[in-house]
C-alpha positions in Angstrom: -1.9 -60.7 35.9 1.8 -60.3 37.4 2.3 -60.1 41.2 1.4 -56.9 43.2 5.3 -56.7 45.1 7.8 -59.3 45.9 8.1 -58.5 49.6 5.6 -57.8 52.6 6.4 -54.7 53.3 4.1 -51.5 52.4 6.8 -49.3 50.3 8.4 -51.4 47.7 10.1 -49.9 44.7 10.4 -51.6 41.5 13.5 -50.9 39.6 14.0 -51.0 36.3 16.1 -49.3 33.1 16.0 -48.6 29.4 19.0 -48.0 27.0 21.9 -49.6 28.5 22.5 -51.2 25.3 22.4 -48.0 22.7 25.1 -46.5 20.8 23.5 -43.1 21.8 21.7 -41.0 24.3 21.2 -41.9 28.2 20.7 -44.7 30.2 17.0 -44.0 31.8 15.8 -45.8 35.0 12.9 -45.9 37.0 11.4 -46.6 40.5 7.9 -47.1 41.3 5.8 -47.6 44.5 2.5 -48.9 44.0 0.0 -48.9 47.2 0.1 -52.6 48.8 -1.9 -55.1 47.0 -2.1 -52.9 44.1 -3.7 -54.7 40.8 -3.9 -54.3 37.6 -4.1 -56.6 34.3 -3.1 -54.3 31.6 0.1 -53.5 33.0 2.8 -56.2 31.6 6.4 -55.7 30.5 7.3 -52.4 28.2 8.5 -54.7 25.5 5.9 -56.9 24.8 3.2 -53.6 24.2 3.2 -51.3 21.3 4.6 -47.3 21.7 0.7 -46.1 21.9 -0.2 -48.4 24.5 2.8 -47.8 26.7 2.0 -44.0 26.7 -1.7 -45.2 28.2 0.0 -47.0 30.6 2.2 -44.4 31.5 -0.7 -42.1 32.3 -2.2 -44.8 34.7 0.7 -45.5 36.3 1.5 -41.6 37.0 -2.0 -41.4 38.5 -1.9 -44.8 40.4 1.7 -44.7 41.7 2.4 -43.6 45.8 5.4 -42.4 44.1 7.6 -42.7 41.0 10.8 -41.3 39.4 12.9 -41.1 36.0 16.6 -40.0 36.1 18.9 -40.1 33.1 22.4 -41.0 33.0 24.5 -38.6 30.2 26.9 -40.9 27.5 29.6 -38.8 29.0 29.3 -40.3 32.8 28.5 -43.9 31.1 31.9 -43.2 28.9 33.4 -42.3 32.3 31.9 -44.7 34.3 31.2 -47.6 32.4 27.5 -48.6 31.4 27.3 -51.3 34.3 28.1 -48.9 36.7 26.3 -46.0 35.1 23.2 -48.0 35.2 23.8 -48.6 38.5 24.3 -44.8 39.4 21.1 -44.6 37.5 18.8 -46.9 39.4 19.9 -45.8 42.7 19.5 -42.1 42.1 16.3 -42.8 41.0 15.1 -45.0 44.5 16.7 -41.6 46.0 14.7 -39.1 43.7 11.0 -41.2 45.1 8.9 -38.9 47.3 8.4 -41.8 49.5 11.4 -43.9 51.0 10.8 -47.4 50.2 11.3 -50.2 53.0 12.7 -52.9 50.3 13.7 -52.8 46.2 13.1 -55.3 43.5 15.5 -54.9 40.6 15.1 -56.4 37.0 18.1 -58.4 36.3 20.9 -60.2 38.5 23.3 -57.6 39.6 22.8 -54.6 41.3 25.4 -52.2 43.7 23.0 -50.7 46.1 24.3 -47.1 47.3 21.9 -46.7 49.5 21.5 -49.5 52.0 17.8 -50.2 51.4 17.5 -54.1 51.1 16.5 -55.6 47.9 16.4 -58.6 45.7 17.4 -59.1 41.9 14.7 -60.5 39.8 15.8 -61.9 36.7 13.2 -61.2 33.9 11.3 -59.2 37.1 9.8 -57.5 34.6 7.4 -60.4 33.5 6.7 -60.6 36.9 6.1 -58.2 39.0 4.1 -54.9 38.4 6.2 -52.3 40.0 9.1 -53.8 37.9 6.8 -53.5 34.6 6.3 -50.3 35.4 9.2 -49.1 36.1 10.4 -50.5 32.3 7.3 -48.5 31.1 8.2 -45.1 32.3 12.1 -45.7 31.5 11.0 -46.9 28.3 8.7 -43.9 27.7 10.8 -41.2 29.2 13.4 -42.4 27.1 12.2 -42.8 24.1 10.7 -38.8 24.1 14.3 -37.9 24.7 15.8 -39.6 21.3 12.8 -38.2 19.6 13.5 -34.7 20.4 17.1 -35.1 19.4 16.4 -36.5 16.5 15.3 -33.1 15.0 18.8 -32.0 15.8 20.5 -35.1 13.9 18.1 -36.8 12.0 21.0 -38.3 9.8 20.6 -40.9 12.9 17.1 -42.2 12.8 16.6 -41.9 16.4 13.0 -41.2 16.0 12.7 -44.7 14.9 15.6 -47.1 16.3 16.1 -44.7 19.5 20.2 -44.5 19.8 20.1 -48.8 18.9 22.5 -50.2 17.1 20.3 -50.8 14.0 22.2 -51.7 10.7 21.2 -48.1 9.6 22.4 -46.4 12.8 25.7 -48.2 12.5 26.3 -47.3 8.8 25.3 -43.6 9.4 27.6 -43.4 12.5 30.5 -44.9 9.9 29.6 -42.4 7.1 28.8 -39.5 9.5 30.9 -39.8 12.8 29.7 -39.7 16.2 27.7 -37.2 18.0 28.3 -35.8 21.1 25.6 -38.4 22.2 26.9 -41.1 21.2 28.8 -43.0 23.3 32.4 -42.7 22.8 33.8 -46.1 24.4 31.1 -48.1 22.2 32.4 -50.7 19.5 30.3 -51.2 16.6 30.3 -54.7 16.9 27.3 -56.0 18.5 28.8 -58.5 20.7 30.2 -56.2 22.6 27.8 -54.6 23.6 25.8 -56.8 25.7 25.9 -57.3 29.4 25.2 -60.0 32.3 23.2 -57.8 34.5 
């Protein structure tokens, strides 16, 4: 079972985000407080559990949560902005949008601008660790994907129902014979090395 919270305080947010590296639609992140010593062994990392499963999860994490929040990023700030600091927009407007201030963050990843001046700590792979983190990835992951499914309807050359704004083979060859959307992201190569980031 991964660890209840990284510090000792009683309201710690994990952080986490889903869709930095799509062609298309938002960057979605998350921030959950669970209640101190909170436990539970079903809850593990979004990516490792199938689409049905997650949406179980999401439910108990809804219900068990002191407090969570989703926010969502538009292509056209992460155009302006750049998707590193568009994420980073993202995850602290969501510690912002929590009911509850939190006393310390955990963050999945290595780099993180904190707006805010709440004290945190990167986790690298927190996700597999921690279960604030994991389910923060759930509801980004979640909240997310109902958003590309809904505007798939609208542009279902895209397949977004299915590879959710990634740059699939298919996605990329429809984007090449049918342009670009307004959400896709405009300042987005094709090629898939550049599309990755070290945060």
């Amino acid at each position: 079972m991964l660890k209840s919270q990284y510090s000792n305080y009683d309201y710690e947010a994990g952080v986490d985000e889903a869709g930095r590296g799509s062609l298309a639609g938002p960057v979605t992140a998350s921030a959950v407080i669970f209640p101190k010593g909170y436990k539970n062994k079903h809850l593990i990392d979004s990516k490792k559990i199938t689409p049905k499963r997650r949406e179980i999860l999401r439910e108990v994490i809804e219900k068990d949560a002191i407090a969570y929040s989703i926010v969502n990023i538009s292509p056209e700030i992460i155009d302006k902005e750049n998707i590193l600091n568009a994420t980073f927009i993202a995850m602290n407007s969501a510690v912002e949008k929590l009911i509850v201030k939190p006393e310390f963050i955990i963050i999945d990843g290595n780099r993180f601008n904190n707006f805010i001046e709440i004290p945190f700590k990167c986790i690298v792979r927190g996700d597999q660790k921690y279960l604030n983190i994991a389910a923060a990835s759930i509801l980004a992951k979640t909240y997310r994907d109902k958003i590309m499914q809904k505007l798939h309807l609208d542009h279902p050359k895209y397949k977004w129902f299915k590879n959710k704004g990634y740059g699939t083979p298919e996605h990329r060859k429809s984007i090449i014979k049918y342009g670009r959307t307004k959400f896709h992201r405009k300042t987005y190569k094709l090629k898939e090395e550049q599309l990755k980031l070290n945060i």
